[in-house]
One Martini backbone bead per residue (centre of mass of N, CA, C, O) as a GRO file, in nm:
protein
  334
    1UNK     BB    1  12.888  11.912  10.673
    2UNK     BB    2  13.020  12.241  10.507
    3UNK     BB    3  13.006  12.337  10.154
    4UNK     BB    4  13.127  12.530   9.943
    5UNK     BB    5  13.047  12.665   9.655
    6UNK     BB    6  13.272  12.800   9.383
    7UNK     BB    7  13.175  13.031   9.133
    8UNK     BB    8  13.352  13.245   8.918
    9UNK     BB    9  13.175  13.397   8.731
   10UNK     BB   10  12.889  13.270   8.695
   11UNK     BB   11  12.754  13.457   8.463
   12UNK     BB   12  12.934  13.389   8.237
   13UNK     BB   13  12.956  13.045   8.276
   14UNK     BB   14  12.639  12.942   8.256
   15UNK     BB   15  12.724  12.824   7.937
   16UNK     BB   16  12.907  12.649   8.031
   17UNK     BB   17  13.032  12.364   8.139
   18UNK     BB   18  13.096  12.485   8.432
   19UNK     BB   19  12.839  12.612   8.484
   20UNK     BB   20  12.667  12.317   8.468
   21UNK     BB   21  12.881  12.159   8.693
   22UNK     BB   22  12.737  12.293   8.948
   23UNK     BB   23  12.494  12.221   8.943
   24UNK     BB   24  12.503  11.942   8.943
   25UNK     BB   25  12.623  11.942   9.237
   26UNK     BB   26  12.404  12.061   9.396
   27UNK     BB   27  12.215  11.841   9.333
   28UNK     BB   28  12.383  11.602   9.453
   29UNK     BB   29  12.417  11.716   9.732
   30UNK     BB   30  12.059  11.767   9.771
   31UNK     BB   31  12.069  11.400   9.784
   32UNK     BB   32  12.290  11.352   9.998
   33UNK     BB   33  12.273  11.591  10.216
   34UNK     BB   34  12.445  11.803  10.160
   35UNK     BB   35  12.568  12.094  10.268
   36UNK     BB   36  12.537  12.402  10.154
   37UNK     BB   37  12.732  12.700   9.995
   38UNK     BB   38  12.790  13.054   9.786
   39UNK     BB   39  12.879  13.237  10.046
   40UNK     BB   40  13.214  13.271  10.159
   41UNK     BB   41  13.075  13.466  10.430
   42UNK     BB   42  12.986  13.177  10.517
   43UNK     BB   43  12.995  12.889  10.676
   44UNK     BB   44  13.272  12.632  10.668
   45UNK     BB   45  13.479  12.329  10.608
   46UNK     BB   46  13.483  12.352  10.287
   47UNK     BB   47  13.630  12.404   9.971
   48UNK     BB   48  13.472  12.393   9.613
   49UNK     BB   49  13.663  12.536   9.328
   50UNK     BB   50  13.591  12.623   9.002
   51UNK     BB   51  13.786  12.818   8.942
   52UNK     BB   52  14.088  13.060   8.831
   53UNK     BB   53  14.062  13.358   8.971
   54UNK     BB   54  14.160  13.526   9.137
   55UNK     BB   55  13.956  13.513   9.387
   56UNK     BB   56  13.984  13.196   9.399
   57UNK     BB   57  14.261  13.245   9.526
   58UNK     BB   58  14.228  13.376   9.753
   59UNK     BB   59  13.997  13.199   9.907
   60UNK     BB   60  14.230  12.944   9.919
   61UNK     BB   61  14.396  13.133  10.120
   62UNK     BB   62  14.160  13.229  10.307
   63UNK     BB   63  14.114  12.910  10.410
   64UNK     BB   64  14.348  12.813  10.480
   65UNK     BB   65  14.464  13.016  10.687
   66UNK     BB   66  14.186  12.892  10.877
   67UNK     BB   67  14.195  12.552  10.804
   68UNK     BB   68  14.098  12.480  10.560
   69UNK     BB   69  13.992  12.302  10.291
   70UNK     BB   70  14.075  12.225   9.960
   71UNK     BB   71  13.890  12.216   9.644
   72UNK     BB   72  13.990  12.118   9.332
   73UNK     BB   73  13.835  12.170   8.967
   74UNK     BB   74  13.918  11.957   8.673
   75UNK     BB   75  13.797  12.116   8.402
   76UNK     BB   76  14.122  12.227   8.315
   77UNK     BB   77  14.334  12.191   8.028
   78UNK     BB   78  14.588  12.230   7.811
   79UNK     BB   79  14.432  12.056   7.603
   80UNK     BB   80  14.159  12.235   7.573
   81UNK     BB   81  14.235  12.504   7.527
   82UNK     BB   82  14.321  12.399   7.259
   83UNK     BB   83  14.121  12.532   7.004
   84UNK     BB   84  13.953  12.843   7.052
   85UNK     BB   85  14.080  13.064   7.105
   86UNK     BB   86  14.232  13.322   7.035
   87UNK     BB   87  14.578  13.231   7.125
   88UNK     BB   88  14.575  12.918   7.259
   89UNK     BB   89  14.849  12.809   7.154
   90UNK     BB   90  15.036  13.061   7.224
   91UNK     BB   91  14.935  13.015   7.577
   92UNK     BB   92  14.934  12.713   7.676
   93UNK     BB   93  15.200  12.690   7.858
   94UNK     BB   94  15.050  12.902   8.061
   95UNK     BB   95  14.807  12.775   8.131
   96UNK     BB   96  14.924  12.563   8.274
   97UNK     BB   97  15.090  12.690   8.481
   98UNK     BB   98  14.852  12.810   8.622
   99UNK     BB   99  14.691  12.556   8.709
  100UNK     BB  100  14.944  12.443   8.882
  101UNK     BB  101  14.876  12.628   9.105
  102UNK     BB  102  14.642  12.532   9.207
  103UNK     BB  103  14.658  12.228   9.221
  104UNK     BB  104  14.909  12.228   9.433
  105UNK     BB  105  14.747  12.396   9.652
  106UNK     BB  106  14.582  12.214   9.702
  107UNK     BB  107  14.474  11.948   9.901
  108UNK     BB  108  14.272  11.872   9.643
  109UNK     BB  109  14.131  11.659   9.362
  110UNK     BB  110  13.865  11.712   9.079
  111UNK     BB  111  13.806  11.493   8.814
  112UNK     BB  112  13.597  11.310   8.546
  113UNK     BB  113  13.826  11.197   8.448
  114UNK     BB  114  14.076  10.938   8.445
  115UNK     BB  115  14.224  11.112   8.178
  116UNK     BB  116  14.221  11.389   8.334
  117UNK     BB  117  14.421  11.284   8.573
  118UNK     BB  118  14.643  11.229   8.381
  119UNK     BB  119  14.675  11.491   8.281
  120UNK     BB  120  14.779  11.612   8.569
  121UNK     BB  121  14.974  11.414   8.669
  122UNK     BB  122  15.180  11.481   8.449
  123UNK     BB  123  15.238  11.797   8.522
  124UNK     BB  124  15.337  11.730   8.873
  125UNK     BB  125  15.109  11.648   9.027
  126UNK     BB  126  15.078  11.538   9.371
  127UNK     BB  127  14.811  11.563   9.452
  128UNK     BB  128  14.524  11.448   9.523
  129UNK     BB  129  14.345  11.274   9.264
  130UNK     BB  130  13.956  11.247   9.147
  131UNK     BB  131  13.738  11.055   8.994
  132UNK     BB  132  13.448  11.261   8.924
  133UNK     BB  133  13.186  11.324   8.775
  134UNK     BB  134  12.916  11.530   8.674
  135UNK     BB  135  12.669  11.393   8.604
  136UNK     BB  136  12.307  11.298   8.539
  137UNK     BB  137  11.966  11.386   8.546
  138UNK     BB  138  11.779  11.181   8.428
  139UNK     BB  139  11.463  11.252   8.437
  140UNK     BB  140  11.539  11.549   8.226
  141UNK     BB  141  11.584  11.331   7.966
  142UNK     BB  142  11.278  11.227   7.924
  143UNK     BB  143  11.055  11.152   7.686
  144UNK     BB  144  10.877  11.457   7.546
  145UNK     BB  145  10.619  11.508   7.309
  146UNK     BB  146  10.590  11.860   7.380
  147UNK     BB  147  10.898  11.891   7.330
  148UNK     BB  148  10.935  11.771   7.059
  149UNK     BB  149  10.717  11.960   6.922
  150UNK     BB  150  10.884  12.235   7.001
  151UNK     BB  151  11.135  12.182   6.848
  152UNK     BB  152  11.042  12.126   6.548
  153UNK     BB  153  10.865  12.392   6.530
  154UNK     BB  154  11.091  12.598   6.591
  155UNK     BB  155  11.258  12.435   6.329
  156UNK     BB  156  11.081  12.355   6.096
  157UNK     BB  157  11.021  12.057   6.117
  158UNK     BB  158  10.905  11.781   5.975
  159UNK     BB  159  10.841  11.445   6.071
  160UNK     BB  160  11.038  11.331   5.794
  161UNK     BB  161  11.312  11.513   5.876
  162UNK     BB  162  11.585  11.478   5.964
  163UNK     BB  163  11.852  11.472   6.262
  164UNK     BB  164  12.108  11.648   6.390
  165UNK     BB  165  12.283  11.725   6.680
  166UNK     BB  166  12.458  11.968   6.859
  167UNK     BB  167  12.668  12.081   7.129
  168UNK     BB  168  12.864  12.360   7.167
  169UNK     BB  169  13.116  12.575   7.123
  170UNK     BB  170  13.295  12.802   6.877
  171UNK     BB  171  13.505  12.543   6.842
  172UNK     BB  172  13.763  12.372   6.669
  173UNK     BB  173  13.786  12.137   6.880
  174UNK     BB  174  13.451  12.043   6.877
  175UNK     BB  175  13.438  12.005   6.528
  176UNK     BB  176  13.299  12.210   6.339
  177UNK     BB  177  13.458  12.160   6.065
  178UNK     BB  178  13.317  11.843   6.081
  179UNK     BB  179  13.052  11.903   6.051
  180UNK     BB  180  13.021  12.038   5.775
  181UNK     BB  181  13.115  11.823   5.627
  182UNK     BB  182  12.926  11.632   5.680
  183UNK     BB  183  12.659  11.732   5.600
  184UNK     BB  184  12.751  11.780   5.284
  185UNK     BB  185  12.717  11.450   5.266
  186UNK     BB  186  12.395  11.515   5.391
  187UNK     BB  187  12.176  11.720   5.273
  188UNK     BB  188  11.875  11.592   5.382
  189UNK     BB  189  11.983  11.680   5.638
  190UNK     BB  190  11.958  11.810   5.959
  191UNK     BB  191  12.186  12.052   6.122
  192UNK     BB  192  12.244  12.124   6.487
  193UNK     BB  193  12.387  12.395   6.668
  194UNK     BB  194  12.419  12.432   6.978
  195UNK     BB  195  12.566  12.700   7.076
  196UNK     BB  196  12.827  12.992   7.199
  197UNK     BB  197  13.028  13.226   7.092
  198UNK     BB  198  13.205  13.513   7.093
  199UNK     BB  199  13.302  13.567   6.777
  200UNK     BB  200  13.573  13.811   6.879
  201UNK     BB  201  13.736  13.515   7.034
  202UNK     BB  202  13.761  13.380   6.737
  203UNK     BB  203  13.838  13.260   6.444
  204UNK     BB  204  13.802  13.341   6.145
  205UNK     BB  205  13.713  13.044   6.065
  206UNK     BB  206  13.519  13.003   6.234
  207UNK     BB  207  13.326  13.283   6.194
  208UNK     BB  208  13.289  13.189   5.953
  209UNK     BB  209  13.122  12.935   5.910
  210UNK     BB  210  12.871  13.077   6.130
  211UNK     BB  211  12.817  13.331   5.931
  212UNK     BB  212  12.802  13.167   5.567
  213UNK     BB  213  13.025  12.903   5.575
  214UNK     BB  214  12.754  12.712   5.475
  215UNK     BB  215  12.499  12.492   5.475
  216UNK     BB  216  12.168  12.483   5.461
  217UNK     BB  217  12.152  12.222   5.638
  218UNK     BB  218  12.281  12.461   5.859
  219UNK     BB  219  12.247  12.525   6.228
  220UNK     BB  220  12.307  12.809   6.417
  221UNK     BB  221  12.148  12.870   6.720
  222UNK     BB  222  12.229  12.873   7.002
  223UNK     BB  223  12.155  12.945   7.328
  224UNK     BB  224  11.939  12.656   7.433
  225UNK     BB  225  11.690  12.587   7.691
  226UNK     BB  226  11.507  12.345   7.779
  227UNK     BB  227  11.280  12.198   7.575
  228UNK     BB  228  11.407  12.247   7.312
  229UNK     BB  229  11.656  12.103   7.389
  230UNK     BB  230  11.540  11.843   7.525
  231UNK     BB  231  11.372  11.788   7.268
  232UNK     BB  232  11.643  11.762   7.088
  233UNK     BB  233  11.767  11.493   7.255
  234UNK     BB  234  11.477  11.297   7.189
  235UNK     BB  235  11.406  11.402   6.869
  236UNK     BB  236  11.613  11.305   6.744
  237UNK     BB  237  11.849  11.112   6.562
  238UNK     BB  238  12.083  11.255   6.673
  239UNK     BB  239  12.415  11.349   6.832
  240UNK     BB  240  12.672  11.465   6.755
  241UNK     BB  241  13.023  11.468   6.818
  242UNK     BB  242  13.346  11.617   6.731
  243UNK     BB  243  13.541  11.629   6.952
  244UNK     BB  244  13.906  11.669   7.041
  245UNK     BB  245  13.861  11.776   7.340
  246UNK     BB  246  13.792  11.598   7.684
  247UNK     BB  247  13.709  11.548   8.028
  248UNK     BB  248  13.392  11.455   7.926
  249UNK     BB  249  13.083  11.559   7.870
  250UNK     BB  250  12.812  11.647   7.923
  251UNK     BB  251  12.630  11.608   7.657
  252UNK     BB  252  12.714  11.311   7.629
  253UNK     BB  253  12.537  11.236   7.897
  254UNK     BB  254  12.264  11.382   7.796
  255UNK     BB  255  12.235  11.169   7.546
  256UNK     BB  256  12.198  10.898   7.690
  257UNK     BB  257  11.989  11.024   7.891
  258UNK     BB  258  11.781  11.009   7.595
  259UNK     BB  259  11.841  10.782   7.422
  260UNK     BB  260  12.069  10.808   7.228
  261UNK     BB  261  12.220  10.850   6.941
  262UNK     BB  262  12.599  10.838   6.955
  263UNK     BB  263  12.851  11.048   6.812
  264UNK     BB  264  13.190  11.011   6.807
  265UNK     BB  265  13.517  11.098   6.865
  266UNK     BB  266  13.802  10.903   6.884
  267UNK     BB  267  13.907  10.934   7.243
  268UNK     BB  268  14.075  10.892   7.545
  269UNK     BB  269  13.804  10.971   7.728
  270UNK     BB  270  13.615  10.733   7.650
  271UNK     BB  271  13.782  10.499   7.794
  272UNK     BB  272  13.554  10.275   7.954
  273UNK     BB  273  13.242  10.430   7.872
  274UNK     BB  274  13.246  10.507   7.591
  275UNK     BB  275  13.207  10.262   7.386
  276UNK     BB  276  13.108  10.069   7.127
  277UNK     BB  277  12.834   9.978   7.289
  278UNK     BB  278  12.736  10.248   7.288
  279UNK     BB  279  12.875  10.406   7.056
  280UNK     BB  280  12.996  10.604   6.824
  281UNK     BB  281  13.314  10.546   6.618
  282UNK     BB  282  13.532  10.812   6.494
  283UNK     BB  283  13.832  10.968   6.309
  284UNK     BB  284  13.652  11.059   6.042
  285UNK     BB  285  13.439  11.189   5.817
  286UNK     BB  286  13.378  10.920   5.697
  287UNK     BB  287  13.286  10.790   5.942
  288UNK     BB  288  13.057  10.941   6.034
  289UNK     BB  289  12.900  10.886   5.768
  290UNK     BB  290  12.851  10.588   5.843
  291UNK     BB  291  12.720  10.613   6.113
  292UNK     BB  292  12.457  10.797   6.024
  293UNK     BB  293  12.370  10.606   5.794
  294UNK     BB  294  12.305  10.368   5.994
  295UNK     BB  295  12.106  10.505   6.184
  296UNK     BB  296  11.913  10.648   5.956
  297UNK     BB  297  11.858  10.307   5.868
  298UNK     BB  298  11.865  10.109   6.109
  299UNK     BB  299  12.112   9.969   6.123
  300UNK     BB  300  12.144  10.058   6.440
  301UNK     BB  301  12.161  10.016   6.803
  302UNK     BB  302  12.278  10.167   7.104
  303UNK     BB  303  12.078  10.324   7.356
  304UNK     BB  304  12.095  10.121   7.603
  305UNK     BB  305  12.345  10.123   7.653
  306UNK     BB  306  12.391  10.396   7.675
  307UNK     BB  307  12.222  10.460   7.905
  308UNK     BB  308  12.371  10.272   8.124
  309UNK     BB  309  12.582  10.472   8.177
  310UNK     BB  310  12.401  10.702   8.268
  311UNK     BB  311  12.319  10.530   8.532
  312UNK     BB  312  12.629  10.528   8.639
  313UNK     BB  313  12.631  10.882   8.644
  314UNK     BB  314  12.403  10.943   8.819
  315UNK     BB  315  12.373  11.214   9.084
  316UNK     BB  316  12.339  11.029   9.309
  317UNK     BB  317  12.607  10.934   9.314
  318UNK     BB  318  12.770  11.153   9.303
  319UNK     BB  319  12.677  11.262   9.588
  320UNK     BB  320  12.830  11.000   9.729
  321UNK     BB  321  13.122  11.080   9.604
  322UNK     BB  322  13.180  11.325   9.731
  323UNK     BB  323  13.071  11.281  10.010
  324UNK     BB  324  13.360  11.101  10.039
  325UNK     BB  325  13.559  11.295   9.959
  326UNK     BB  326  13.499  11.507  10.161
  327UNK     BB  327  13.606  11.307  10.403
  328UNK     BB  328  13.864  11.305  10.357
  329UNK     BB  329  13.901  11.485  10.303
  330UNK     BB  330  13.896  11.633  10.628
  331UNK     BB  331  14.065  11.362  10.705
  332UNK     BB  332  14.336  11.535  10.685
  333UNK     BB  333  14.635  11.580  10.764
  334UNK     BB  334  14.943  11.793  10.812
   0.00000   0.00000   0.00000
C-alpha cells in the first residue's frame, strides 16, 4: 500500500499537537514499512487527513471520487475547542456542526484514545471509528546528562534548584490558571511552562497572565525543541500538566518516556492508561500541591510503572496498529 499523508497549513500548525501528531505518523510509518508520501500528486491507495480546511475538504472529495478511501485523524472535538482561542465557547457548537462534516464524509476514522472516540461517537457519527495512539519514540526521551545540563544553563537553574515544567498552548483549557496558583504556593520552586500561542487570539485573561501577572518564580519560554526541552523533560523535577480537556496528550506520552515524576489533572481521557499506578492525579490546586510537594520531598515514585505505559505506546506498535487499519479500510467495499 501507499499512503498519503496530508497535513493543510503543515508551517502553522508545526508548533501544535496535530503538527507534532503526523510526525509521530511518519515515523511510526517508517518503521512499519508502510510507504507514503505528503504530496497530494502523488500516486497513493489511501489517504489519511489531518487537517479540516478547506483544502483538506477538496482533497477527501476528489479522493473519493477516484474511488480512493479515505480516513480522518479525530485529533479535535468539541470539548477541547472550548477555552482555547477568543470567542471559542460561542462558535463551539457550531465547531462541531464542521468537524462532523469531515468525520462523517471519510470512510472511517482514527483517534487516539478510546474516551476521544466516544465523544465523537456520541455526535452520531455512523463511521467506523479506531483508537489508536500518537505514540512517542522512546529513544528521543532518554537521559542525556549534555541535554540536561544545556537546559539547566539556558534557564540559569543552580543544581539544588527544584523545577517543575509544563508545555503547551497558551489556553485556558490546557490549565494556565492553575499552573500559576499552584506555583504561587510553592514559591522556592522554579515553573517552567514550555510553548505559545500567538496573544492576541487567546482571552486577556490568559494573556494578562503570561504578560505579567504571575509570580517571579514563573516562567513562559515561548516555543523550544530539540535539546533544551528533550533536557528539561527527564532533567527537571516533575512535569506537571493541569489540562482540563485532551484526547491524549502527546506531551504526556512525552513525560513517561523520559521517566518523569507526572501530575496530571484527573480527567476522563486518562482512565485506563494514565492512572493512579502510572501518575498523580488530582482535582484542584490543593491536589496538585500536595502531589508535587510528595515528589519533591522523595516520598513518592512512580516512574517506572509511567515509563512501561509509553512502552505500551513506543512508535513501533503505533506504526504496526496503522498498518492494520489502513488494511482494513482498504478492504472496505462499498
Amino acid at each position: 500500500m501507499n499512503v498519503l499523508l496530508y497535513l493543510e497549513a503543515e508551517h502553522y500548525l508545526r508548533k501544535s499537537g496535530i503538527g507534532r501528531a503526523i510526525k509521530h505518523q511518519e515515523r511510526a510509518l517508517d518503521l512499519a514499512g508502510v510507504a507514503y508520501t505528503k504530496n497530494p500528486e502523488d500516486s497513493y491507495d489511501l489517504v489519511h487527513i489531518n487537517t479540516y480546511g478547506y483544502k483538506s475538504w477538496l482533497l477527501m472529495a476528489r479522493a473519493q471520487r477516484a474511488g480512493k478511501k479515505v480516513i480522518m485523524h479525530g485529533h479535535s472535538t468539541e470539548e477541547d475547542f472550548r477555552d482555547s482561542f477568543i470567542g471559542s465557547n460561542l462558535v463551539s457548537p457550531l465547531f462541531k456542526w464542521y468537524l462532523c462534516q469531515f468525520y462523517q464524509k471519510a470512510d472511517a476514522i482514527i483517534t487516539p484514545t478510546t474516551y476521544s472516540k466516544s465523544l465523537i461517537e456520541r455526535y452520531g457519527i455512523t463511521r467506523p471509528i479506531y483508537a489508536v495512539s500518537n505514540g512517542i519514540d522512546l529513544a528521543r526521551y532518554q537521559a542525556d546528562p549534555a541535554k540536561e545540563a544545556a537546559f539547566r544553563q539556558y534557564f540559569g537553574l543552580t543544581d539544588d534548584q527544584p523545577v517543575v515544567m509544563c508545555a503547551g498552548l497558551y489556553f485556558k483549557r490546557k490549565g494556565i490558571e492553575d499552573f500559576v496558583k499552584v506555583a504561587e504556593r510553592l514559591p522556592h520552586v522554579r515553573f517552567i511552562w514550555f510553548g505559545e500561542t500567538n496573544k492576541w487570539v487567546i482571552p486577556w485573561s490568559v494573556r494578562r497572565i503570561v504578560e505579567k501577572h504571575h509570580p517571579k518564580n514563573v516562567t513562559f519560554a515561548g516555543y523550544i525543541k530539540g535539546d533544551i526541552f528533550e533536557g528539561a523533560m527527564t532533567g527537571s523535577d516533575a512535569f506537571f500538566f493541569p489540562s482540563k480537556e485532551e484526547t491524549e496528550g502527546i506531551v504526556v506520552l512525552e513525560a513517561l518516556a523520559s521517566r518523569q515524576h507526572t501530575v496530571l489533572r484527573d480527567i476522563p481521557v486518562y482512565k485506563g492508561w494514565a492512572d493512579h499506578q502510572a501518575v498523580h492525579l488530582a482535582s484542584d490546586v490543593d491536589g496538585f500541591v500536595d502531589a508535587l510537594t510528595a515528589i519533591l520531598s522523595g516520598k513518592t515514585d512512580k516512574r517506572e510503572a509511567g515509563y512501561a505505559v509509553a512502552q505500551s505506546r513506543a512508535i513501533n506498535r503505533i506504526g504496526e496498529a496503522l498498518k492494520a487499519v489502513y488494511q482494513e479500510v482498504l478492504d472496505f467495499t462499498d
